[in-house]
N, C-alpha and C positions, 0 to 999 in steps of 0.2 A: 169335111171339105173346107170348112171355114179355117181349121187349123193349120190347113198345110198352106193356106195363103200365102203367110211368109215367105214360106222356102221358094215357093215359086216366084215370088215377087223378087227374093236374091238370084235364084238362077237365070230371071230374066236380066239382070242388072249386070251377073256378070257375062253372059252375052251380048251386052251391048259395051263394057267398058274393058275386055278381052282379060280379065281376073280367070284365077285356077280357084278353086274351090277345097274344101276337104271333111267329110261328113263322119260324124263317132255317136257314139252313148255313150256318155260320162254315168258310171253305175256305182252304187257304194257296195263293196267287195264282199260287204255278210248277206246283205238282207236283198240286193238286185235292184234296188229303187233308184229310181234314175234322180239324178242332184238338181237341183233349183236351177244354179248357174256354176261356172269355172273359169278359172283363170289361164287360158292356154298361152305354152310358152315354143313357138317354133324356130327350132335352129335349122339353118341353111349352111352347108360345107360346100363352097366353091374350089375349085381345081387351084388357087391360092391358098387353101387350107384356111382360111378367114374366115370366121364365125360369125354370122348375121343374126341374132335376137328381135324377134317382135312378141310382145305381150297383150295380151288384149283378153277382156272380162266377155265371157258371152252367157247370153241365155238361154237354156233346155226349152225348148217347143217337144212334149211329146217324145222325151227321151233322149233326142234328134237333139244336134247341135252341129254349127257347118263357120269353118273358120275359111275367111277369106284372105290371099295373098296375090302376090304380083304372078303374069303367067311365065312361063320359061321354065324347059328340063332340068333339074337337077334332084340333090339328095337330100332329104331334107328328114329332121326327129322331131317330133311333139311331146311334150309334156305339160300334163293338166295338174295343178293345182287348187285348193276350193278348201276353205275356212274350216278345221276345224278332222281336216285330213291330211294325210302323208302324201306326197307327192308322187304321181301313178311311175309306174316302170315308163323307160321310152319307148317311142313305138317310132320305128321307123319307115320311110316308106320311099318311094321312088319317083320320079314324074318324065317319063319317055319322050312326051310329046311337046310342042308348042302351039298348040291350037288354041283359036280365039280364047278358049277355055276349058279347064281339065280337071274333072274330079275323080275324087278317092277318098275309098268308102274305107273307115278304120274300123269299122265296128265299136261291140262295146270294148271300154277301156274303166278298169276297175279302180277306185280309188280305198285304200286302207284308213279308217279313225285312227286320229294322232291321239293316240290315249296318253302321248308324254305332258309330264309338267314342271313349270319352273318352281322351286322352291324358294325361300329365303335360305339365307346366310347357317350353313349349317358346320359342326366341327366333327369331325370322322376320328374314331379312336379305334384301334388295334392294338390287340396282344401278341407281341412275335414271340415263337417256340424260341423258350431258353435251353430248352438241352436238347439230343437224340442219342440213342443207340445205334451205332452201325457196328454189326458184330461186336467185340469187345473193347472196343472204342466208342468211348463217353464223348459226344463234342456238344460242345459250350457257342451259345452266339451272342458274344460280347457286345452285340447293340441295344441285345432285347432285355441290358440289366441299365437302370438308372444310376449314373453316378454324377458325380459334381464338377462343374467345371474344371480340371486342371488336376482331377484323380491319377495317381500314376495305376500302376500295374497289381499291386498290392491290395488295392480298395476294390481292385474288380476282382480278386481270386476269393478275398474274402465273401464274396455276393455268388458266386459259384455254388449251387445245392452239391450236399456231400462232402465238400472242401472246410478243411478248417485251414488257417493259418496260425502258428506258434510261433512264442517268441524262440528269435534268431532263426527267424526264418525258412525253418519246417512245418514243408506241406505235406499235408494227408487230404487222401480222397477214397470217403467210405472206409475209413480205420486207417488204412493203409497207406505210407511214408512214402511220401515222390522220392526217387533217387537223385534226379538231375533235374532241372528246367531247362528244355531245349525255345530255340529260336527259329522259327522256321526248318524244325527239325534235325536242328546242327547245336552241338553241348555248348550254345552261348553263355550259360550260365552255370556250370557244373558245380557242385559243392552247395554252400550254403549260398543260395539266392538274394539274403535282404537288401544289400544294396543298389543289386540291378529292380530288385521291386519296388523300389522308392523311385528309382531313375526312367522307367521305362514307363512313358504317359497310355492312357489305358485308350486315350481314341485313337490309337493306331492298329491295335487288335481287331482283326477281323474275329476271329474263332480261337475256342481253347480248347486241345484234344488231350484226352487220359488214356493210355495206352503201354500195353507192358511190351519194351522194345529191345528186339536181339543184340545183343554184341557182334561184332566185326567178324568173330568168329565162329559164329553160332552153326555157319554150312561145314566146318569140319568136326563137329564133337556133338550133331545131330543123330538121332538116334530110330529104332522102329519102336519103341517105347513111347509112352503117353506124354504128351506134349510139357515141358518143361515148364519151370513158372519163371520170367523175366525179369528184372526191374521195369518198378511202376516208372513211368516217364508223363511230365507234363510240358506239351508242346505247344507253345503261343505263335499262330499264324498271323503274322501281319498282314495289314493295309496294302493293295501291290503298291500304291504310291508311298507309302511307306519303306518297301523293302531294301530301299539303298538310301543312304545319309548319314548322319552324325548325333550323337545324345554326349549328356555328360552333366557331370556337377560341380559346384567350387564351395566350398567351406572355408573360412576364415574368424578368425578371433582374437583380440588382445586384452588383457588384462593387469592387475596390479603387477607391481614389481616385476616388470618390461616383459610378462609373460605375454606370448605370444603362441600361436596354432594357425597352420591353413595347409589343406590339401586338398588336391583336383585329380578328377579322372575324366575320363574322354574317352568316346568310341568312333570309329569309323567303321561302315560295313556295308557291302554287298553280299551277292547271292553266291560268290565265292572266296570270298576274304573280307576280315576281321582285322584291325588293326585296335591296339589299346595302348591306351600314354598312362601314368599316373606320375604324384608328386605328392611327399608331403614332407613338410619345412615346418620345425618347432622346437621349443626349448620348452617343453613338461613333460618329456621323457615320453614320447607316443610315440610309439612304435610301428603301429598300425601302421598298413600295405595294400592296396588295392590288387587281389590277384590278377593281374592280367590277362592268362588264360582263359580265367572266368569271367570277365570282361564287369567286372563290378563289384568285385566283392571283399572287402575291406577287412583283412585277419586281422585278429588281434593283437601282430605281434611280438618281441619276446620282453621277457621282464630286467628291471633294469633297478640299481640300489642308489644309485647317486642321481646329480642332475643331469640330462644327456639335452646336448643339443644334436638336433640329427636333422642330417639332408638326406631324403631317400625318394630314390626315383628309377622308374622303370617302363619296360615298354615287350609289346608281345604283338605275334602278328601269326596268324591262322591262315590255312590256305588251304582247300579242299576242290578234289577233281571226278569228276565223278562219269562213269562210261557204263557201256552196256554192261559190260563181265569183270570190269576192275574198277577201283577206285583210290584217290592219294589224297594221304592230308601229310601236313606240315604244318610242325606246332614250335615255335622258338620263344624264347623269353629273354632280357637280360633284366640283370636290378643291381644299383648299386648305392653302396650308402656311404654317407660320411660323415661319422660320428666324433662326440666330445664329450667324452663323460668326465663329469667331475665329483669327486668325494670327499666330506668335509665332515672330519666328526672329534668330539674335542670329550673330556671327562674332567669332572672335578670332586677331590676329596679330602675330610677332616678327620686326624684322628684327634683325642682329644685326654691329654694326659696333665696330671696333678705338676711336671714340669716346664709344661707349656703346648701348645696346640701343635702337631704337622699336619701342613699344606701339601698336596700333591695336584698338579693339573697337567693333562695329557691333553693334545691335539696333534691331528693329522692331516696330510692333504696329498690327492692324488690326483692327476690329469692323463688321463688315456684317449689317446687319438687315431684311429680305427678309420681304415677304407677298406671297405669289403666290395668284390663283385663276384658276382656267379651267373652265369651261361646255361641255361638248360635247354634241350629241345629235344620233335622228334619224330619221325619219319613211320608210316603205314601205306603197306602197300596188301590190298585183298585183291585175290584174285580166289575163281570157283574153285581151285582146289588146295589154296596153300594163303596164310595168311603171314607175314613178314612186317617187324617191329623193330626201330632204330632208335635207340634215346642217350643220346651223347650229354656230358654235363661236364663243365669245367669250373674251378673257384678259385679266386686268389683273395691273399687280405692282408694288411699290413697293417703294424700296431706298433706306436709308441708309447711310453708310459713314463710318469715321472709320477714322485714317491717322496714327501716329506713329513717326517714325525719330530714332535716336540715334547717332551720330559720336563716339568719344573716340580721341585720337591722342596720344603722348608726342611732347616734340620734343628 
């Protein structure tokens, strides 16, 4: 009797000052035992949608705990908190009336041990999967290899398990010689790859796929016979904010005796066109050519016996369309060069006899001045049942040549 004094002594009090009431057992959720004290938190939602909080610490009598508020109907949610626990589910409840005073019985309400805890300053390491299989596709995830700030494309094929890279730039993976390096699945790189592997920086790569990929025409000379073997194909999936922009490089050099060298390439590309510039201007007979098709890749060339000063420049532009049941590319190129070859060669000789020595000395000189251009391109159109090939080429070239020889002979 003595215990329940309190409660009586609130229920008289809110009787006289017209208070609503609101009575629970705050319980701990494993064991039933009812909690010391808690910290009740009740919201009030008025027909304004306006949120009222009051907070207030109360003390367990006996299980028993009774939160007191203003009187007047409405809807109102409780939530109890208490040191050392999770904060209970809400409980909601309703109030109809406005009588001097109005209670409502919550029962128990369970509160869960906050078994969380703060740590110190801690650093979190992962290993992300560098390779998978999916079916006979090898894919590579180009984040999970370390490389160095400002790596291009070449330092991450090299880190590839399986992959070697060789010099001039033959890849293999697992013995076997990639055919082509594609780009987002398009022969950005055909042929010999090493220039575009120096050019193409490796934090743009999402993923690197190894895969043995059909030809254009592989649905007409398909067979019921066991599956054919393809060219290996290695396919570099870029960054999507990657997959539209500009790459390129510039070389330059001068040296003794007014020798000089520079040449540049440049790419432009989207998800359906390719465009490539190249240039290179010298006098030590370098020949070398950025294939533009291949959108990087620098031939070696042709050979050359005198001094050649050469302007050679050219330009190529791809375009690929691609539909449910057919698909177009377009492939053009131009290149033209403008050369100055010079030839300088001279001989000297003694014979040498009991009536006096002869002298003989030869020299020559020749100047050939050479413009060359040639047009190449070419048209594909696949459809399901017929595949269709256009490759038109045009050349022109013009040559002047001058020719001077020199004879002197003692007699």
């Amino acid at each position: 009797m003595k215990r329940l004094l309190p409660i009586i002594l609130v229920l008289m009090s809110l009787a006289a000052q017209g208070q609503n009431f609101v009575t629970f057992s705050p319980l701990n959720a494993f064991t039933k035992e009812p909690l010391d004290s808690v910290h009740a938190v009740l919201t009030e939602t008025k027909s304004d949608s306006t949120v009222i909080r009051a907070r207030q610490t109360l003390r367990v009598y006996h299980s028993h705990c009774s939160l007191v508020y203003p009187k007047g109907a409405g809807k109102f949610t409780l939530i109890l908190e208490a040191p050392g626990y999770m904060p209970s589910e809400p409980r909601k409840f309703e109030v109809k009336k406005t009588t001097a005073y109005y209670q409502t019985n919550l029962g128990n309400i369970l509160l869960d041990k906050d078994f969380s805890r703060s740590l110190d300053e801690v650093t979190v390491t992962a290993t992300k999967i560098k390779m998978v299989m999916k079916g006979d596709t090898i894919v590579y995830n180009a984040d999970a290899f370390g490389l160095a700030e400002g790596s291009m494309l070449d330092e991450l094929i090299k880190q590839l398990p399986g992959t070697v890279l060789k010099p001039g730039g033959v890849i293999e993976v697992n013995g076997k010689q990639v055919s082509s390096l594609l780009v987002n699945g398009r022969d950005f790189f055909k042929g010999d790859p090493q220039i575009a592997l120096r050019n193409l920086p490796a934090y743009t790569v999402n993923t690197v796929k190894v895969y043995e990929k059909e030809p254009d025409y592989a649905d007409l000379v398909k067979t019921n016979d066991k599956k054919p073997e393809y060219p290996l194909v290695m396919d570099v999936n870029l960054k999507k904010q990657y997959e539209v922009g500009w790459l390129g490089n510039v070389e330059a050099g001068y040296g003794t005796a007014d020798r000089y060298s520079a040449r540049a390439f440049a790419m432009g590309y989207t998800k359906s066109t390719r465009i490539g510039l190249f240039a290179n201007v010298n006098n030590i007979s370098n020949t070398s050519s950025a294939n533009a098709a291949s959108d990087g890749n620098w031939n070696p060339g042709w050979g050359t016996s005198g001094i050649l000063k050469l302007i050679f420049t050219g330009a190529n532009i791809n375009w690929e369309h691609k539909q449910e049941k057919y698909s177009h590319k377009i492939n053009g190129s131009v290149k033209v060069t403008d050369e100055r070859e010079e030839h300088v060669s001279g001989s000297a000789s003694t014979n040498f006899y009991e009536s006096g020595d002869r002298y003989n000395r030869n020299s020559s000189n020749s100047l050939t001045r050479k413009t060359h251009i040639w047009v190449d391109g070419s048209y594909s159109l696949r459809a399901p049942r017929y595949y269709l090939t256009i490759t038109p080429y045009w050349e022109w070239m013009h040559t002047n040549a001058v020719y001077l020889r020199l004879h002197i002979a003692s007699l």
